[in-house]
Phi, psi and omega in degrees: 000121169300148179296352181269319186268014151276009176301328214258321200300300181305302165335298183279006157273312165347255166328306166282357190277320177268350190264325192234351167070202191262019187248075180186151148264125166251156138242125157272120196234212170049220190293324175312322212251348195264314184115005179242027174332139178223106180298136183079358177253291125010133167242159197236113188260113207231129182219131199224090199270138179241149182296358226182115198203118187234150153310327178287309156339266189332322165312304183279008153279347207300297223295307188292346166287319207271006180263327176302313150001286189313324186247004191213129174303326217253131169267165181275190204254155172218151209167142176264135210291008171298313194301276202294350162308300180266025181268341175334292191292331205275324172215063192285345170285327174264327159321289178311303184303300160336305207296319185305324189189121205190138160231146214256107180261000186241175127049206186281182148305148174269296214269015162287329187301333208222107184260116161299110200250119196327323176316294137010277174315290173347288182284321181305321177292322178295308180283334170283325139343274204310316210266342181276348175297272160348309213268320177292330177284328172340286219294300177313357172304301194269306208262356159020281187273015193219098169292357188303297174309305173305339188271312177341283194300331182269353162291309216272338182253000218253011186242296180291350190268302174326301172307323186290338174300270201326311167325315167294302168341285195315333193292288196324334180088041198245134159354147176228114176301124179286348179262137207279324196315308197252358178279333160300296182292351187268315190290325175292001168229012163277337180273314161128350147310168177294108159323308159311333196295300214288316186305315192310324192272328168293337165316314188254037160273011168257343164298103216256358188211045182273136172251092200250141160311154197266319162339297207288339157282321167291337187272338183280340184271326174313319177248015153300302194288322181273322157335269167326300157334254181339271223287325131359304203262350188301125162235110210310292221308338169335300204264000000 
């Protein structure tokens, strides 16, 4: 664990740890957890299973919430493990994506238990593909002539589009690369788009003062567009 997010990640085991004894699961997942972490970008994803879960639990977190609060925007998620026994269908794109890459710092493991049913995925991946597709013609609509914004917007979706890749890898039975560089040329070519539309953009994601052209943006929506698409036409018993 880099020293930046265990600044925020330890306190708050801490503090739970006096709250809760030894009846909790922490798992660390996502970019923290993969090694591709980006400070000031980057959200630190802490999912917190309890043998229990009261109100009275939840009060007695205040301290360790409100100090992860102070360093991190995205607090962490909490369920009790009744919750997440049964959450497979409900968020099967962050199940799968945990299973890519996670480390369990607290209590048992979570995720042997909890099965994902490819359908499930499949369709869940397809809206999400749709609806960030959506959210991008929004934006090139309004921000067209000015790229300071278009790299904005397409840096700012380019973290959730990477999970939706790794989803896709995962439905397909295919290797999921831990590096977003080769986790992008391995998706362009099981799905069958160009690489270059996506790579442009994943490349500048530590870039905070990136500008991308509207050519290099129509193309980022292009293989958005094609993501969707493909699953959409996709059949599992195929695969």
């Amino acid at each position: 664990m880099r020293e930046t997010v265990a600044r925020v990640v330890e306190p708050f085991l801490t503090e739970a740890d006096s709250a809760l004894g030894s009846g909790y699961s922490a798992v660390l997942y996502g970019s923290a957890a993969r090694g591709d972490f980006i400070p000031g970008r980057s959200n630190i994803n802490l999912m917190v299973v309890l043998d229990q879960l009261t109100p009275a639990i939840l009060r007695s977190l205040g301290r360790a919430f409100s100090g992860w609060r102070k360093a991190s925007p995205e607090p962490p998620l909490v369920l009790s493990r009744t919750e997440w026994e049964r959450a497979s269908d409900a968020f099967p794109i962050e199940i799968t994506d945990m299973r890519t890459s996670y480390q369990v710092l607290r209590g048992p493991d979570p995720l042997p238990g909890v099965q994902v049913d490819p359908s499930d995925l499949r369709t869940d991946l397809e809206r999400e593909f749709r609806g960030k597709l959506l959210r991008l013609r929004q934006g090139y609509a309004t921000y067209a002539p000015d790229p300071a914004a278009l790299g904005a917007l397409a840096l700012q979706s380019a973290a959730t589009i990477l999970v939706l890749l790794r989803g896709v890898l995962s439905l397909l039975g295919k290797p999921v690369p831990r590096d977003s560089l080769e986790l992008a040329v391995a998706a362009a070519a099981a799905i069958g788009f160009e690489g270059e539309d996506l790579l442009h953009v994943v490349r500048h994601r530590v870039d905070r003062e990136w500008r991308c052209g509207a050519p290099e943006f129509e193309n980022y929506m292009k293989a958005v567009e094609h993501s969707a698409r493909f699953l959409d036409q996709l059949q599992l018993g195929d695969q």
